[in-house]
C-alpha positions as CSV (number, residue, x, y, z in Angstrom):
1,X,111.7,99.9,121.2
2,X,111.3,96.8,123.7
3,X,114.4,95.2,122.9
4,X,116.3,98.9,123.6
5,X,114.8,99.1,126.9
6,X,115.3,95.7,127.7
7,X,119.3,96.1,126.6
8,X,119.2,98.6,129.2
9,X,118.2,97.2,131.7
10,X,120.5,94.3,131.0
11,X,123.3,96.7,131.2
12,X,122.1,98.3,134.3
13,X,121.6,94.7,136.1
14,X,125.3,93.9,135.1
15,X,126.6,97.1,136.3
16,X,124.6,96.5,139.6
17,X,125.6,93.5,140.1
18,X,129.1,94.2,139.2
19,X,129.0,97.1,142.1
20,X,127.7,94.6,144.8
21,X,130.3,92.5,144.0
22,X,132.9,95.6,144.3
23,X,131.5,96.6,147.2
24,X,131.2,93.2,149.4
25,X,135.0,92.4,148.3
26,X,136.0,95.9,149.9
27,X,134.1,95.3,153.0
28,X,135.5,92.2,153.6
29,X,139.3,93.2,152.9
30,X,138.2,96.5,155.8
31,X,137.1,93.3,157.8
32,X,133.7,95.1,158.9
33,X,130.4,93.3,159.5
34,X,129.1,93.3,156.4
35,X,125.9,90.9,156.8
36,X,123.5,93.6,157.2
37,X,124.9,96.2,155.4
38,X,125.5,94.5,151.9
39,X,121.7,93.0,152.3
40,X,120.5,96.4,153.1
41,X,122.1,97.7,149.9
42,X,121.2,94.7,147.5
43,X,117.4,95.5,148.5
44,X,118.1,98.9,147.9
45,X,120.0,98.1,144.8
46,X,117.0,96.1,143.7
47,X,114.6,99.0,144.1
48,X,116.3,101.1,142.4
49,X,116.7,98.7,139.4
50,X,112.7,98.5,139.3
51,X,112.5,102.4,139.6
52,X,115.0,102.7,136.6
53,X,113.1,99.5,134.4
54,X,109.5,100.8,134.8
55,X,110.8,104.3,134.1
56,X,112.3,103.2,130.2
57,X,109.2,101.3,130.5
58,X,106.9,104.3,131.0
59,X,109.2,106.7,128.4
60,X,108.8,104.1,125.8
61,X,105.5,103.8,126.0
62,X,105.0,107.5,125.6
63,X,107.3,107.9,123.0
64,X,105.3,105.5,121.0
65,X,101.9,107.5,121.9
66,X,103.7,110.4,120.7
67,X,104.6,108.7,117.4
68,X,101.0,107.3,116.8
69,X,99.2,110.4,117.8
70,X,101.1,112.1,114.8
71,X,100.2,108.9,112.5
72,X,96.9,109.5,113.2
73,X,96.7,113.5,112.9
74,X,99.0,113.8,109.8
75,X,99.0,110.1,108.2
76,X,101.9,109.3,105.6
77,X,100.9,111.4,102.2
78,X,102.7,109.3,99.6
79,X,100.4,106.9,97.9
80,X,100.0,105.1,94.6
81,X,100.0,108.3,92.1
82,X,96.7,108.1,89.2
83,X,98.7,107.3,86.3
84,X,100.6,104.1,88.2
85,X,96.8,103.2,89.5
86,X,95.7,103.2,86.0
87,X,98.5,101.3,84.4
88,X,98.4,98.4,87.3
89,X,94.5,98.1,86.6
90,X,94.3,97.8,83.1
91,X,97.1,95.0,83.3
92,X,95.1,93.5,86.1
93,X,91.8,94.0,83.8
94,X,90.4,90.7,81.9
95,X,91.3,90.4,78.4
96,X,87.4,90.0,77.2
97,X,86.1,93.2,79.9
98,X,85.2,96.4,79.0
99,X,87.6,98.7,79.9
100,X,86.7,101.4,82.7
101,X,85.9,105.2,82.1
102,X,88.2,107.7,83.1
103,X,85.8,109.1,85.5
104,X,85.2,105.3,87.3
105,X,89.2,104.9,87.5
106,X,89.2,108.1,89.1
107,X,86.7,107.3,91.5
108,X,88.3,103.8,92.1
109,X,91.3,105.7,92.7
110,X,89.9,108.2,95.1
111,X,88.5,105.3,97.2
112,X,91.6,103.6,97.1
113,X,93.4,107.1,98.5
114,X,91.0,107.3,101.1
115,X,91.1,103.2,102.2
116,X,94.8,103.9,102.8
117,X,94.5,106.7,104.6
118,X,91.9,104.8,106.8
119,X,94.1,101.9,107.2
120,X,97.1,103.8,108.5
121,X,95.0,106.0,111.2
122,X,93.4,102.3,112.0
123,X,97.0,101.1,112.5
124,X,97.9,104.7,114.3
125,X,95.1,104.1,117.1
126,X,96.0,100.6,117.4
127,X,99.9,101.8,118.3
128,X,97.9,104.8,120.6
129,X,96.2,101.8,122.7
130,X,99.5,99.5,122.4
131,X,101.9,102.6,123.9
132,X,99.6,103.4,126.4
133,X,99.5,99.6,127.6
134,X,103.5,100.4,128.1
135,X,102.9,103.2,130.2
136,X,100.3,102.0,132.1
137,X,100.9,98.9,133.4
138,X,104.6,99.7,134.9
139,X,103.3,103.2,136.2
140,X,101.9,101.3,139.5
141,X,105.2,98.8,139.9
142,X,107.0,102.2,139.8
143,X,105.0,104.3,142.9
144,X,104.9,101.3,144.7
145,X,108.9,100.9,144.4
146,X,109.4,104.3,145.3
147,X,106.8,104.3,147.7
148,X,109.4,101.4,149.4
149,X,112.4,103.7,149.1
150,X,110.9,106.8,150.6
151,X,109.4,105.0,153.9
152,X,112.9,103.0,154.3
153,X,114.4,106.9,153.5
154,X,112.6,108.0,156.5
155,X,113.3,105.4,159.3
């Protein structure tokens, strides 16, 4: 998911740059002042790069809450079915043990149902806080950046 939203912003840098670069070599064959004008716009340009980062940011972030919230509410289903968990623990069993009842291998196999599910809502949650770090943290960068733009929209 990071490496998407860092390919976009990539992209987005490229283009902006690109579009600077566009735009000064126009100004310059119009011969206009463009010292003030092309700084103006590559503050602006820079703002609104920060707006667009933190916002995949943000979406990211809540994408993967999304996806961890339904880990944890409905956790994958398929597991080890009784007959494979019997067959793996009798080859795993010691040649000189006494073999286990039907009833303990069920119960074994119950626990080991229920350890799973455990462990994937223990991974879910751990996704939940992870996301929400992604969220978060570039929430703040972005109101601040747009903050910027509004006050400079204004004067």
């Amino acid at each position: 998911m990071s490496v998407m939203i860092l390919g976009a912003f990539l992209i987005a840098l490229v283009v902006a740059i690109f579009g600077v670069g566009v735009f000064i070599r126009n100004r310059k064959q119009e011969g206009t002042q463009i010292e003030g004008e092309s700084e103006h716009m590559v503050k602006h340009l820079y703002y609104y790069l920060v707006l667009f980062a933190t916002l995949m940011m943000s979406i990211g972030g809540s994408v993967g809450v999304f996806m961890s919230v339904a880990d944890y509410v409905s956790p994958n289903s398929y597991y080890q079915s009784f007959t494979d968990y019997k067959m793996m623990t009798e080859k795993e069993a010691a040649p000189d043990s006494t073999p286990k009842t039907e009833e303990e291998l069920k119960k074994s196999y119950e626990e080991m149902v229920e350890n799973e599910k455990q462990r994937i809502k223990d991974n879910a949650l751990n996704g939940i806080i992870k996301s929400f770090g992604w969220i978060i943290i570039p929430l703040p960068v972005f109101f601040y950046f747009q903050r910027q733009i509004r006050r400079k929209e204004n004067h």
